[in-house]
C-alpha positions in Angstrom: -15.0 0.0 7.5 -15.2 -3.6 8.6 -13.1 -4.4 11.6 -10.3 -6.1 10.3 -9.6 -3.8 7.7 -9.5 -1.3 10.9 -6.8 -3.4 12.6 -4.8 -4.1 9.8 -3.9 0.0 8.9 -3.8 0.1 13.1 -0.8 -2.7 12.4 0.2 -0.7 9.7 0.5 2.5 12.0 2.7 0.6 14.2 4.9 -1.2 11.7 5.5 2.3 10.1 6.5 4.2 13.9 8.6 0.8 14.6 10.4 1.8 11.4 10.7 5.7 12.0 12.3 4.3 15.5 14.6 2.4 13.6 15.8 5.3 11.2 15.9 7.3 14.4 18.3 5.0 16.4 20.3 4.3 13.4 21.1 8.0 13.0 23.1 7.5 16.8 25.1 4.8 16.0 28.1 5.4 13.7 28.0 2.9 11.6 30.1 4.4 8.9 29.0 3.5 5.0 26.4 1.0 6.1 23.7 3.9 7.7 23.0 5.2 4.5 22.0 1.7 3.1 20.2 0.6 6.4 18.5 3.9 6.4 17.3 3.6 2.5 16.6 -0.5 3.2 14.1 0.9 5.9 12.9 3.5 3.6 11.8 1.1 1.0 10.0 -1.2 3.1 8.3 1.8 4.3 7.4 3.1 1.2 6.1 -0.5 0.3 4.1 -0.7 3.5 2.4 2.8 2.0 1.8 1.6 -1.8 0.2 -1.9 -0.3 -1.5 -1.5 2.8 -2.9 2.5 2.2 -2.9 3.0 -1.5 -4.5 -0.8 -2.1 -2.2 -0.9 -5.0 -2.9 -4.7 -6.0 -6.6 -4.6 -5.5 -6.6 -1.3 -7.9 -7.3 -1.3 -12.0 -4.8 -3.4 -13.7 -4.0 -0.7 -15.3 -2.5 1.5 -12.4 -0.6 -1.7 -11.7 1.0 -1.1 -14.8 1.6 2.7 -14.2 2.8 2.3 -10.7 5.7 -0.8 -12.6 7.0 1.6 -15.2 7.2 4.4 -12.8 9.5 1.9 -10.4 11.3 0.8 -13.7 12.0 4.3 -14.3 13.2 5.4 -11.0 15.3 1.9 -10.9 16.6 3.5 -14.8 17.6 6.8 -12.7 19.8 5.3 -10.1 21.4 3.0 -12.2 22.3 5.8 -14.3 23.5 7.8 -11.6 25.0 5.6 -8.7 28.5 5.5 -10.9 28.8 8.7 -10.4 28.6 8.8 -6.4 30.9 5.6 -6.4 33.7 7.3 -8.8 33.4 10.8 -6.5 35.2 8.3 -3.3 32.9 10.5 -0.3 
């Protein structure tokens, strides 16, 4: 493992524990409707931070480029299909 490869999951490692911080602190503040969308806003950047940085997604096959796409798709498909449903319910 070359050196900068070492300090860029070290920066990785921190950006990810700033981030759990974050989600932490947020869950003390009432911030009524917006915590869930802060909380899932941090969530996908985390989640990113994993698929790029750990699972070197874009330096991979082409072809699990285009699996990991149409499994986003998808999942995009799934809360489209459901998010009329929590807005109709009024929580």
């Amino acid at each position: 493992m070359t050196h900068s490869r070492i300090r860029n999951y070290v920066a990785t490692w921190i950006a990810l524990l700033v981030l759990l911080a974050i989600t932490c602190g947020t869950s003390f503040i009432p911030l009524g409707r917006y915590n869930l969308a802060i909380n899932m806003a941090i969530a996908i950047a985390k989640a990113l931070l994993v698929i790029v940085v750990f699972m070197r997604l874009f330096k991979s096959a082409p072809m699990v480029l285009v699996v990991a796409i149409i499994a986003a798709l998808d999942l995009a498909i799934l809360v489209c299909l459901t998010l009329p449903d929590f807005v109709v319910r009024g929580w």
